[in-house]
C-alpha positions as CSV (number, residue, x, y, z in Angstrom):
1,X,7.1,-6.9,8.2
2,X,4.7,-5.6,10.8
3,X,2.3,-2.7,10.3
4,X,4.7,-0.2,12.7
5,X,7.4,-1.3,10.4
6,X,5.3,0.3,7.6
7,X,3.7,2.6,9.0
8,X,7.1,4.1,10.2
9,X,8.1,3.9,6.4
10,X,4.9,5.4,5.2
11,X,4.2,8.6,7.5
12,X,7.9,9.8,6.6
13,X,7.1,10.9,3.2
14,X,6.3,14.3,2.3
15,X,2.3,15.1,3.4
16,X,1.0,11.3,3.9
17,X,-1.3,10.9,7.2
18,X,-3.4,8.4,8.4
19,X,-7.2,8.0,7.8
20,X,-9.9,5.3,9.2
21,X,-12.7,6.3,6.2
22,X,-13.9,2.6,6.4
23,X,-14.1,2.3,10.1
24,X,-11.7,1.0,12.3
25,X,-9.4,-2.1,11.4
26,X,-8.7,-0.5,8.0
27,X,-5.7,1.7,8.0
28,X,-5.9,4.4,5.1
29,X,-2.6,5.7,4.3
30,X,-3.6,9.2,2.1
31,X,-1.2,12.0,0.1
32,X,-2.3,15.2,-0.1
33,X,-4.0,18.2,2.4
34,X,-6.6,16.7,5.0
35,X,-9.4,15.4,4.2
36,X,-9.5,15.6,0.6
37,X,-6.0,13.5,-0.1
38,X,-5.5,10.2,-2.4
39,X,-5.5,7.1,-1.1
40,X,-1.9,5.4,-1.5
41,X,-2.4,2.3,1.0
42,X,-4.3,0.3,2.9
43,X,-3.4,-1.9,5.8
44,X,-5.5,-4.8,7.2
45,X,-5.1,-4.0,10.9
46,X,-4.7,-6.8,13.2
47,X,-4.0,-9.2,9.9
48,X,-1.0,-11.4,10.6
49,X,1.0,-11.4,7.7
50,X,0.3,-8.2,7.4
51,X,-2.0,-7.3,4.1
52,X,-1.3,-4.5,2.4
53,X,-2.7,-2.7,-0.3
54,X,-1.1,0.1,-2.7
55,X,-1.7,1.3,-6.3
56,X,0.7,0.3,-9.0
57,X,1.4,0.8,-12.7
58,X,-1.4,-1.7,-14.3
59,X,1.7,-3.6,-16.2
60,X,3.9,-3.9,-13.5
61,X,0.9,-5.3,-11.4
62,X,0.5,-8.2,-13.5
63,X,3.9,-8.9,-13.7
64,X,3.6,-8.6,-9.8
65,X,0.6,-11.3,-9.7
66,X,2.6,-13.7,-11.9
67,X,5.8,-13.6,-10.4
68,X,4.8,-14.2,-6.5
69,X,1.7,-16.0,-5.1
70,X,1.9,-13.1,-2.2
71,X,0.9,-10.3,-4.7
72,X,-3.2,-11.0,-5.4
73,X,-5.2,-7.9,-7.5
74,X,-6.0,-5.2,-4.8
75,X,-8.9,-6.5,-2.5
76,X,-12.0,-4.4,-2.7
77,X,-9.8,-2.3,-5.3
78,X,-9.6,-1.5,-9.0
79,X,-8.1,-4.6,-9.8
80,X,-6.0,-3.0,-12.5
81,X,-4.6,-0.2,-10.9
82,X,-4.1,-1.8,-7.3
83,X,-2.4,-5.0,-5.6
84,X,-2.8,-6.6,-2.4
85,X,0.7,-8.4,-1.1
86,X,0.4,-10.5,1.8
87,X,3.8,-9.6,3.7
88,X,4.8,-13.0,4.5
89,X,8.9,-12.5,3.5
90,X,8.5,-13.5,-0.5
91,X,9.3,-10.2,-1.4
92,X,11.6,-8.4,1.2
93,X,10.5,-4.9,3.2
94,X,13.0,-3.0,0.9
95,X,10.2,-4.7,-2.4
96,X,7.2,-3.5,-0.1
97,X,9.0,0.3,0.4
98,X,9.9,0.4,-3.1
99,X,6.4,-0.2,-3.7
100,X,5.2,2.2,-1.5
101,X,7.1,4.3,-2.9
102,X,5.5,3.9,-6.7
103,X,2.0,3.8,-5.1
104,X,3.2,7.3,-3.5
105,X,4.4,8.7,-7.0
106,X,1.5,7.6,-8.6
107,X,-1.1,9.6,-6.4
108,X,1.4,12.6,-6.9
109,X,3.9,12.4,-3.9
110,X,7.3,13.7,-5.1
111,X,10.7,13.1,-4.0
C-alpha cells in the first residue's frame, strides 16, 4: 500500500482532514471540525513500507500483535488503545481500510 493509496481511502470519509501537529514527515489524519478534531491515524511520511498508525479496540489490538509480526503496539502511542502495522502485504489494503475504518468509529466517525 502506498501512502496516496491511503490517504485516498482516508480523506473520503465523512469530516476527516489532514494535520502536520508534529511537524512535517508525520501525516495526522483527524475526525471532527478544524482544529479541535481526534486523531484517527498517523502516517510515517516517506517510510517505505509505509507505517501506519490507528486506534483500535484494546482486545482486538492484542489479537492484532499476536497474529502478524507487521502489527507492533502504536509507536509513540497509548499502547493499549493504538497499533502501528507496517504495510508490507501481511495483511491486505482491504485489512488496513477495515481498520481505518474502526479507528474512524472509534473517534466518532459514523457511516
Amino acid at each position: 500500500m502506498t501512502h496516496k493509496e491511503f490517504e485516498d481511502f482516508i480523506l473520503s470519509l465523512l469530516n476527516v482532514y489532514l494535520d502536520y501537529p508534529f511537524g512535517e514527515g508525520t501525516a495526522v489524519y483527524k475526525f471532527g471540525t478544524q482544529p479541535e478534531g481526534k486523531i484517527m491515524a498517523i502516517v510515517a511520511e516517506n517510510s517505505n513500507p509505509l507505517r501506519v498508525s490507528l486506534k483500535c479496540d484494546p482486545k482486538l489490538a492484542e489479537y492484532l500483535r499476536e497474529k502478524y509480526e507487521t502489527v507492533l503496539p502504536g509507536y509513540h502511542l497509548n499502547k493499549k488503545h493504538w497499533n502501528t502495522i507496517i504495510c508490507s502485504g501481511q495483511l491486505t489494503n482491504d485489512e488496513i481500510f477495515d481498520l481505518a475504518r474502526l479507528s474512524y468509529q472509534l473517534v466518532g466517525g459514523e457511516f
